[in-house]
C-alpha positions, 0 to 999 in steps of 0.5 A: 491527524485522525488516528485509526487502528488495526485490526483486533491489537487496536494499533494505532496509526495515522489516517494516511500512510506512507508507501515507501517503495518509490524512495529505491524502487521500481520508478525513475530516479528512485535509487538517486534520490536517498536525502529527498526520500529521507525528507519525505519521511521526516515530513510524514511523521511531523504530520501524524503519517506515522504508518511506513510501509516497506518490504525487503524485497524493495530494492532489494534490500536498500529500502529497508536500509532507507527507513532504518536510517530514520527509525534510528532518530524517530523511531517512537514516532513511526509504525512501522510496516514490513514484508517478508515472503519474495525473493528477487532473482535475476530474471524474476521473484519468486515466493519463499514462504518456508519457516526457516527462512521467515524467521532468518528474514525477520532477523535480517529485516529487525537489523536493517531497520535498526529496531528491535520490533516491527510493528506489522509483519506482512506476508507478501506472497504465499509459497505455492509449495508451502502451505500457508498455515506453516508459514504464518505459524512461523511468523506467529512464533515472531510475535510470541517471541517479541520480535513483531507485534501483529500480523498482516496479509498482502493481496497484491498478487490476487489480481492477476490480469482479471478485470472484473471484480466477481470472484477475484478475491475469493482466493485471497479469502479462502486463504485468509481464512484459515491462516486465521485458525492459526493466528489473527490477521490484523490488516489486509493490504490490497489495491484499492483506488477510484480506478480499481475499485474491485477489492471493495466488492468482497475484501473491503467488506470481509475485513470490516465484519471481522475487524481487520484494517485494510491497507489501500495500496496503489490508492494514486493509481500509479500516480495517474490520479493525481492528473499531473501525467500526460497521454503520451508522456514517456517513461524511463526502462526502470520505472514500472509505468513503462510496461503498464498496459493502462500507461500507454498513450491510448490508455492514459487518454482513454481514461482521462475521464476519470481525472476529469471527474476527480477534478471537477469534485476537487474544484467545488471545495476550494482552488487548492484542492487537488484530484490526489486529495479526492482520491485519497478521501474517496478511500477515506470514506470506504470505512474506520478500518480503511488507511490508504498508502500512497507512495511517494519520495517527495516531501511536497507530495507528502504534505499534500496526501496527508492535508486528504484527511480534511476534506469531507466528501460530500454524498454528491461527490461519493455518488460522482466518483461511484459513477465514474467510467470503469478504467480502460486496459488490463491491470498487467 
């Protein structure tokens, strides 16, 4: 697979990533599924998909527990990608960025993992009522101290239930840039998809004219882009697409032209091209610094995300999914 790296500490990792989140969290099924998701990360790093991206908070806890069973056999072969920063409560998450905490966090996560460094350290959500430049000193000193080698900053919660694209990142770099005056940011992960294009508007070129590697998370959307879901279908309570505005069945219907459009490029390279794999080289293309992260817990699935990184867009087909219609619904 094409190698890409990250950020200044020129880590490299494989073009496509594996979002590890699903295999005990947040969708239907996932807490079942512990082998299936073990085969899946298997068949990642035979691929070359090397960066697994996880987080304590996933599970809580149990994803972590996941991936360390992995790493404990492989773990010359993976990049490994964590965060630390939300804590999960009985009714909600909250933010905890203090100091202490990072570093008690970063021990905990070393342990569960079974290693003894982690690749990139991710903060997941500043502390509202710790300024920030604390916290990443804090994570800084794990780098110094040999426990992580490079440090990330995750923009998920920017997005709030905004829509456009203006502005909607300013906050995130504002704050990126003066965590940099204390230690450098060696990859930004945000959500980036056809179908949540916003982060290319400012994020995505704020990163390449600094160097930074920008992780696409959601790049699937949800799974919507693959065209295997349904106007209409149901979900189960756990799984997160049962309260998404844009899962729906009037919004999964109203946006089927965007799975349209990703069919029709798919089809003019081949009968077993999908739309996932157009979608995964739409993100491809944004740039060298750019890994999308899909998130998956089967092992075909992952075989089909990774065949993505050959397949060439041609400016036709970047020209076609640029055009596509904007998504119907609010994002929360």
């Amino acid at each position: 697979m094409e190698r890409r790296t990250i950020g200044a500490a020129a880590l490299a990792v494989g073009a496509v990533g594996l979002g590890c989140m699903p295999m005990s969290w947040a969708y239907t099924g996932s807490r079942q599924r512990g082998e299936e998701s073990l085969r899946a990360v298997h068949r990642a790093l035979d691929l070359g998909s090397t960066l697994l991206d996880t987080a304590d908070m996933y599970g809580p806890f149990t994803n972590e527990l996941l991936i360390g069973r992995a790493l404990k056999e492989r773990r010359q072969d993976a990049f490994v990608s964590t965060k630390v920063g939300l804590l999960v409560g009985e009714q909600h998450i909250v933010a905890n960025g203090r100091p202490g905490y990072v570093k008690r966090a970063c021990d905990a996560s070393l342990r569960r993992l079974q290693t003894d460094v982690i690749d990139l350290y991710q903060l997941h959500r500043a502390d509202p009522e710790v300024p920030v430049e604390e916290t990443w000193g804090a994570m800084a000193e794990l780098v110094q101290a040999g426990k992580v080698r490079a440090l990330g900053y995750c923009a998920m919660g920017a997005r709030g239930g905004r829509r456009s694209g203006a502005g909607l990142y300013d906050a995130t770099i504002r704050q990126l840039r003066r965590v940099q005056q204390v230690f450098p940011v060696s990859a930004v992960q945000a959500e980036l998809s056809v179908w949540s294009p916003e982060a290319g508007e400012t994020l995505l070129p704020w990163c390449a004219e600094r160097g930074i590697g920008f992780l696409a998370a959601m790049p699937l959307g949800n799974g919507f882009l693959t065209g295997t879901l349904t106007p209409g279908q149901g979900f189960e309570p756990d799984d997160v697409r049962a309260r998404h505005p844009r899962f729906t069945a009037e919004m999964m219907a109203a946006n089927q032209p965007i799975v349209v459009g990703l069919r029709r490029v798919a089809r003019r390279h081949g009968e077993h091209v999908t739309p996932a794999q157009v979608a995964l080289a739409w993100i491809l293309a944004q740039g060298p610094h750019v890994i999308p992260v899909p998130g998956t817990k089967h092992e075909h699935w992952v075989t089909e995300n990774t065949r993505s990184t050959t397949l060439r867009l041609t400016t036709r087909d970047l020209s076609e999914l640029t055009e596509l219609p904007g998504a119907q619904g609010s994002w929360e």
